[in-house]
N, C-alpha and C positions, 0 to 999 in steps of 0.2 A: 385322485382316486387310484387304487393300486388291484391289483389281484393278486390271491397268490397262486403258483404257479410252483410243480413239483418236479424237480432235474433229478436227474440220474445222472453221474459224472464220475468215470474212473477215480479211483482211487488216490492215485497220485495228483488227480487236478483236485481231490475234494481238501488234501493237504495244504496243496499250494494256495486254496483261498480260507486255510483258513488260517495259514501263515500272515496272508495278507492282511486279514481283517486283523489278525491279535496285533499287529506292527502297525495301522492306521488306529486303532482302539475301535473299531466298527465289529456289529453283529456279520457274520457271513452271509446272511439275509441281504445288507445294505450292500455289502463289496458285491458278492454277485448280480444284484440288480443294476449295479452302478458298472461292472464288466459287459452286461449283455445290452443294457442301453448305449455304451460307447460303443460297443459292436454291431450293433444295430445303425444307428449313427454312420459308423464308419464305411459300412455297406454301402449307405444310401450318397454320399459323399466320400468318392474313392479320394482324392486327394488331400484328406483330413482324417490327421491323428489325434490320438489324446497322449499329453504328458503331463508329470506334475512337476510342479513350482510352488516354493515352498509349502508342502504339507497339501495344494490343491487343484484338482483334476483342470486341465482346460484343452480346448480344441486349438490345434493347432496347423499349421498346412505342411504336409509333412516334408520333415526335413528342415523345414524354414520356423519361421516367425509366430507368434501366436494369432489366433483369429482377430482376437479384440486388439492388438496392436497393428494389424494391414487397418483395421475400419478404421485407427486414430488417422492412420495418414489421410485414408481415401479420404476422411474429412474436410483436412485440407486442400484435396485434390477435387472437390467437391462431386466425391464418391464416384468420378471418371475412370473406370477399368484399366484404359490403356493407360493413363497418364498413370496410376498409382504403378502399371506395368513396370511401364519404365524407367521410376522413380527408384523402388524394389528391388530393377533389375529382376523380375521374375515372368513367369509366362503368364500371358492374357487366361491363360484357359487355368489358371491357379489363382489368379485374384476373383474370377468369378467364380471361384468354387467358392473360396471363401464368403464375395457380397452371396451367395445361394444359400449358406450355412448361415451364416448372418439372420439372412429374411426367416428362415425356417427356426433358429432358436435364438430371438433377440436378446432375450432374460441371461444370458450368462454373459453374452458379451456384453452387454448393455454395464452390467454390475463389475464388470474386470476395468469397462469403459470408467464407471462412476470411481470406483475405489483409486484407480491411476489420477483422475483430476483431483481427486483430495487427498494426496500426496502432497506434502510441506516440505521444505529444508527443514522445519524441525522434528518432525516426526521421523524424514529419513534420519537425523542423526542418530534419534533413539533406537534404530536397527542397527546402523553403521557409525558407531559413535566416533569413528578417524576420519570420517568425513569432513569435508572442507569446501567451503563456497567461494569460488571460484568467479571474480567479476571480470567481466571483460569490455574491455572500454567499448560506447556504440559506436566510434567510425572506424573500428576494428571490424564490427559485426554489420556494416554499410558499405564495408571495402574500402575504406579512405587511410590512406598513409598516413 
């Protein structure tokens, strides 16, 4: 459910969004909303940015990595803080921003989560058609001479 809700925005900001919307193809309506929820967002979780990848908005820990790619590791790390810490190389108090950002909006990372595992070598080819699979013997990948 939404409301609408009526901004008043200098001049020069009501340009810049609606530069924005004409270069995303979105009504000004969608991009503002989608500005002031990032922002909102952002407030609430200082250590979390938004930026795009190709053509689509995601939360990111700023400066660093995406959200939904720290939770693929913490997976493996069986979603342990410090361990993902150290793993990362990043500070305790940034991987828990991120598991907090996580718990509070699961639905996008969840969906960045799902669309990463249904990635193929063939489907990346069809994005990166010079692409080339790469085997590597396993007692290479075991540590064995």
């Amino acid at each position: 459910m939404s409301l609408p809700v009526t901004v008043r925005l200098p001049v020069l900001c009501a340009e810049e969004l609606r530069q924005i919307a004409r270069r995303e193809r979105r009504s000004v309506s969608e991009v503002g909303a989608r500005l002031i929820e990032e922002g909102l967002r952002q407030s609430r979780f200082p250590h979390i940015e938004f930026r795009t990848f190709n053509g689509e908005r995601h939360a990111c820990l700023k400066g660093r990595l995406q959200v939904w790619q720290l939770i693929m590791v913490a997976r493996d790390h069986g979603m342990d803080a410090e361990q993902v810490a150290r793993h990362l190389e990043l500070k305790l108090e940034q991987v828990q921003a991120a598991f907090h950002y996580y718990e509070a909006y699961p639905e996008d990372t969840d969906r960045a989560l799902a669309d990463n595992d249904a990635m193929t070598f063939e489907r990346l080819k069809q994005l990166l058609p010079n692409a080339k699979l790469a085997e590597i013997p396993r007692q290479v990948l075991e540590g064995e001479q």
